[in-house]
C-alpha positions as CSV (number, residue, x, y, z in Angstrom):
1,X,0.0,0.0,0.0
2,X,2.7,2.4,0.5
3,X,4.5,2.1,-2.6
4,X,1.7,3.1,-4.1
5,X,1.2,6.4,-2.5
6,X,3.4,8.1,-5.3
7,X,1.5,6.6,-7.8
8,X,-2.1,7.4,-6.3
9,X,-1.0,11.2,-5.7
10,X,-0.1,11.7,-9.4
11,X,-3.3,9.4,-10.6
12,X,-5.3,12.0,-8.4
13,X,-4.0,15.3,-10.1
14,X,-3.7,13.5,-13.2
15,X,-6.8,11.6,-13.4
16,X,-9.0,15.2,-11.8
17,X,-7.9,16.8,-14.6
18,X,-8.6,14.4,-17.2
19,X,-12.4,14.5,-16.0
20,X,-12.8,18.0,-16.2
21,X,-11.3,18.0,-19.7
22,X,-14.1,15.8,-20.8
23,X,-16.8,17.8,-19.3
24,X,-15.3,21.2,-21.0
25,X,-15.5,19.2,-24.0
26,X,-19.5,18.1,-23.2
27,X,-18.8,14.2,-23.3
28,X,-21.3,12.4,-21.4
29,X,-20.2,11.3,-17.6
30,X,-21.0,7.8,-18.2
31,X,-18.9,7.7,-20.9
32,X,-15.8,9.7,-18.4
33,X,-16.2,7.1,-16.1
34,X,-16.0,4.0,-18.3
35,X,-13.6,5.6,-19.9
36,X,-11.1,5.7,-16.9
37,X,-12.2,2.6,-15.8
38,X,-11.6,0.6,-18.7
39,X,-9.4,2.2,-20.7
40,X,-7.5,3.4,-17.3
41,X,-4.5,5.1,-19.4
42,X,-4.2,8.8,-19.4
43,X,-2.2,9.5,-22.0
44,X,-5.0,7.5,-24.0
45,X,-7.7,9.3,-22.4
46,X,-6.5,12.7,-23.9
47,X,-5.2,12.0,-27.0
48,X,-8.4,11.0,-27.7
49,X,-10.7,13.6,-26.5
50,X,-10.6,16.0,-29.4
51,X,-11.3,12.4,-31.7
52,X,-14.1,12.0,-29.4
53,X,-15.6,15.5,-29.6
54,X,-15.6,15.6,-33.7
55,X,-17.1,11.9,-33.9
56,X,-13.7,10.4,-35.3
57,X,-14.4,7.1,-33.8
58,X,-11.8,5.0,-36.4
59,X,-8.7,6.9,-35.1
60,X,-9.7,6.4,-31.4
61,X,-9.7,2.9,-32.5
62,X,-6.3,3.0,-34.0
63,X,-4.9,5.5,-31.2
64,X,-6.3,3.1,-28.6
65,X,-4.4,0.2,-30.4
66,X,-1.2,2.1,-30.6
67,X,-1.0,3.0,-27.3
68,X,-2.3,-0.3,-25.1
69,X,0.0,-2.5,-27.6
70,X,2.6,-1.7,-24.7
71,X,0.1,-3.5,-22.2
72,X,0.4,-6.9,-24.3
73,X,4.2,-6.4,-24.1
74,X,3.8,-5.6,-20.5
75,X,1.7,-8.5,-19.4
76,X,4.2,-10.9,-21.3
77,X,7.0,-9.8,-18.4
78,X,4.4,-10.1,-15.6
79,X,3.2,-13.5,-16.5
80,X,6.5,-14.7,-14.9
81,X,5.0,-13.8,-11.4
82,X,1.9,-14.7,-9.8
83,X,2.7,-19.0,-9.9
84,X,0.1,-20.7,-8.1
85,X,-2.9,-17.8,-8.3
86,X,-5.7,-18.7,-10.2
87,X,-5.8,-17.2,-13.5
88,X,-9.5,-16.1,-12.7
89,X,-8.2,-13.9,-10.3
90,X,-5.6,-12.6,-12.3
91,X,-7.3,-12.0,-15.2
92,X,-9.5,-9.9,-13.0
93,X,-6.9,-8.1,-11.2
94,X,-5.8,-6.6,-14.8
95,X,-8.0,-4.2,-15.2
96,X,-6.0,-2.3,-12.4
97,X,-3.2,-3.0,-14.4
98,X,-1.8,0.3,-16.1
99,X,1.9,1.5,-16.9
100,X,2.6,3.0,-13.4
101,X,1.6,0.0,-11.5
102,X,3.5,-2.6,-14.0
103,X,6.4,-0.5,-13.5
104,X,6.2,-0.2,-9.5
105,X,5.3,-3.8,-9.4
106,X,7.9,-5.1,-11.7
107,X,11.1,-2.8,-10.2
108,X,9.9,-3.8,-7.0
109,X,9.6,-7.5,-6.9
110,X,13.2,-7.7,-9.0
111,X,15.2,-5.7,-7.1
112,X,13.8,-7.7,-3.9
113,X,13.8,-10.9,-5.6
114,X,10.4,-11.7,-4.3
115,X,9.7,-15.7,-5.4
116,X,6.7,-16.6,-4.0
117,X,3.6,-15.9,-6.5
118,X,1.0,-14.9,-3.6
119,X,3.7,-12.4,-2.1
120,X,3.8,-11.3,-5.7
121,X,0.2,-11.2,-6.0
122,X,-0.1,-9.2,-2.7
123,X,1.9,-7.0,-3.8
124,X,0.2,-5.7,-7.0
125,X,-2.8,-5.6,-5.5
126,X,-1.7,-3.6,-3.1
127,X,-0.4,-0.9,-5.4
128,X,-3.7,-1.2,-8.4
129,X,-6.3,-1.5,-5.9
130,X,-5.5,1.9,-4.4
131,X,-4.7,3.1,-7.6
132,X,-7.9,1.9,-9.1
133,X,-10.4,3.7,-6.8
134,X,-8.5,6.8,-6.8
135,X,-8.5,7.3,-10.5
136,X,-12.7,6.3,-10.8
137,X,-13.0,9.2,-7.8
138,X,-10.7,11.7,-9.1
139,X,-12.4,11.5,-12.6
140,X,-15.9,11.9,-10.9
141,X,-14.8,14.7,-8.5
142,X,-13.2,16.5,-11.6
143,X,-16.3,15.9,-13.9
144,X,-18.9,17.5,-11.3
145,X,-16.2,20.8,-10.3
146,X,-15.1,21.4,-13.3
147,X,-17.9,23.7,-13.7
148,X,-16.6,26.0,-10.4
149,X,-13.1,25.4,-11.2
150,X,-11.0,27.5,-13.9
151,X,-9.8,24.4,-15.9
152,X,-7.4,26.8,-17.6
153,X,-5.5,26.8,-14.0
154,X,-6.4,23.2,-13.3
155,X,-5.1,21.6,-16.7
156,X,-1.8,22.9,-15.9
157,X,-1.4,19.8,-13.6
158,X,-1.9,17.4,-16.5
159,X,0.4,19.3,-18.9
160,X,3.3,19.4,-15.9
161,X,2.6,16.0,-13.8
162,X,2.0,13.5,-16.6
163,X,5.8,13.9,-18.0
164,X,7.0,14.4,-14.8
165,X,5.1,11.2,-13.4
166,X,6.2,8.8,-16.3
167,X,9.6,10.4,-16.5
168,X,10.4,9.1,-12.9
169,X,8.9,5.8,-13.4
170,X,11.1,5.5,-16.0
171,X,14.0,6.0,-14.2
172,X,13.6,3.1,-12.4
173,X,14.5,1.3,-15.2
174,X,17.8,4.0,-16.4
175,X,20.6,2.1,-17.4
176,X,18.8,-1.3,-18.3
177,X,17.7,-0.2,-21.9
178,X,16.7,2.7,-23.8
179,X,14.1,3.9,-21.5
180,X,15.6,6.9,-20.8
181,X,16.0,8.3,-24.9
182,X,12.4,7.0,-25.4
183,X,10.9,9.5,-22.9
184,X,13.2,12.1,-24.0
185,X,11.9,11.6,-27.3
186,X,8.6,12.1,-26.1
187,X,8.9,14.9,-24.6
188,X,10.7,16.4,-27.3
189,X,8.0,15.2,-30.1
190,X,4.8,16.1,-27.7
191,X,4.8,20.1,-28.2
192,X,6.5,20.1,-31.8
193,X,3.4,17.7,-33.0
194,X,0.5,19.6,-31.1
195,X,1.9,22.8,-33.2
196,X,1.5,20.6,-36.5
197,X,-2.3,20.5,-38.4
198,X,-1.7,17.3,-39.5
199,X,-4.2,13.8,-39.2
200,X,-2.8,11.2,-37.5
201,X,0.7,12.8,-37.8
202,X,0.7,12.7,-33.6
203,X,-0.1,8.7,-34.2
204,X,3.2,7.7,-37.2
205,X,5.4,9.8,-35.1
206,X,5.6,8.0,-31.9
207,X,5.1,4.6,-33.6
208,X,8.4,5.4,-36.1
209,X,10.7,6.7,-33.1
210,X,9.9,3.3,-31.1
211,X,11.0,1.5,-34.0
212,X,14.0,3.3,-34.7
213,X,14.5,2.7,-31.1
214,X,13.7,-0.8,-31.3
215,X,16.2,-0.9,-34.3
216,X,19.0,0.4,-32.2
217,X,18.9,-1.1,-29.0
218,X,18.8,-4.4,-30.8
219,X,22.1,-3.6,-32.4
220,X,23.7,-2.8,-29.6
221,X,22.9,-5.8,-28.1
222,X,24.1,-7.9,-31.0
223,X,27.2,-5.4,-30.7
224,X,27.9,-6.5,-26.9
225,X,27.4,-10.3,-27.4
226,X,29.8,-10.1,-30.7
């Protein structure tokens, strides 16, 4: 539970803002909430507002499948833990799973070199679940105050916390692969592409700079092993 305090502080900025973003923008609160809980991936959750607000439903389909791909590649390094839980309950537990909590979960149990699947199990749960309710709460409370709040002030948590959140995470991992230039990238790409007028440019971008990155990391490890 106390690892995931960091986490469930940035989900609550975060996740308040996202909810108020989608009530400036007249989306339904139904559709917030679902939203957050099924989706549960902010930087999902506002690309795709302004696809959502013109009716563009076939690139929210593609942005969505761009961005959770890293969830399949994510769940492929998890399914080493959790031995001996029933894959009903683990199949359940996912839809607290999310970037933040793979990353505390997996940097945690590594670098204690937890064995025991129902420690391991324990353990996520004790960083999603927290996680989980905060972000359905903090998307309501945002929804219903965003009409006494000035979401001009207010969005400047999302624009400053989201890098800052996922740039730390990813520290975790500094050193162990190209992490580190990823985010760089992305924070270099984010403001250059919002200033562009171009459709889907903000979707072949990312997905051409992780393959580049893909490219080279792989031939530095063929480098080292040669």
């Amino acid at each position: 539970m106390v690892d995931s305090l960091p986490v469930c502080i940035s989900f609550f900025l975060i996740f308040t803002s996202i909810g108020a973003l989608y009530q400036s923008h007249g989306i339904p609160l139904m559709e917030t909430l679902v939203g957050s809980l099924l989706i549960y991936a902010a930087p999902l959750q506002v690309a795709a507002v302004g696809y959502l607000t013109d009716g563009a439903i076939l690139s929210v389909i593609i942005l969505a499948l761009l961005i959770n791909f890293r969830f399949f590649l994510m769940a492929m390094v998890m399914s080493q833990y959790f031995h001996g839980i029933p894959k009903r309950n683990i199949l359940l537990s996912m839809l607290g799973f999310s970037a933040s909590t793979y990353t505390v979960t997996h940097s945690h149990l590594s670098a204690e070199n937890i064995t025991d699947g129902k420690s391991q199990f324990h353990f996520y749960l004790g960083v999603a679940v927290p996680c989980f309710v905060i972000t359905f709460c903090a998307t309501l409370l945002g929804y219903i105050s965003a009409e006494y709040l000035d979401y001009g002030s207010l969005s400047l948590f999302l624009v400053m916390l989201v890098p800052i959140h996922f740039a730390s995470l990813t520290a975790k991992r500094s050193g162990k692969d190209m992490s580190v230039l990823a985010t760089v990238m992305g924070g270099v790409c984010a403001p250059l592409l919002n200033e562009v007028d171009m459709k889907l440019m903000d979707l072949a971008v990312p997905v051409l700079c992780g393959i580049m990155i893909a490219f080279i990391e792989r031939k530095i490890r063929k480098d080292r092993r040669s």
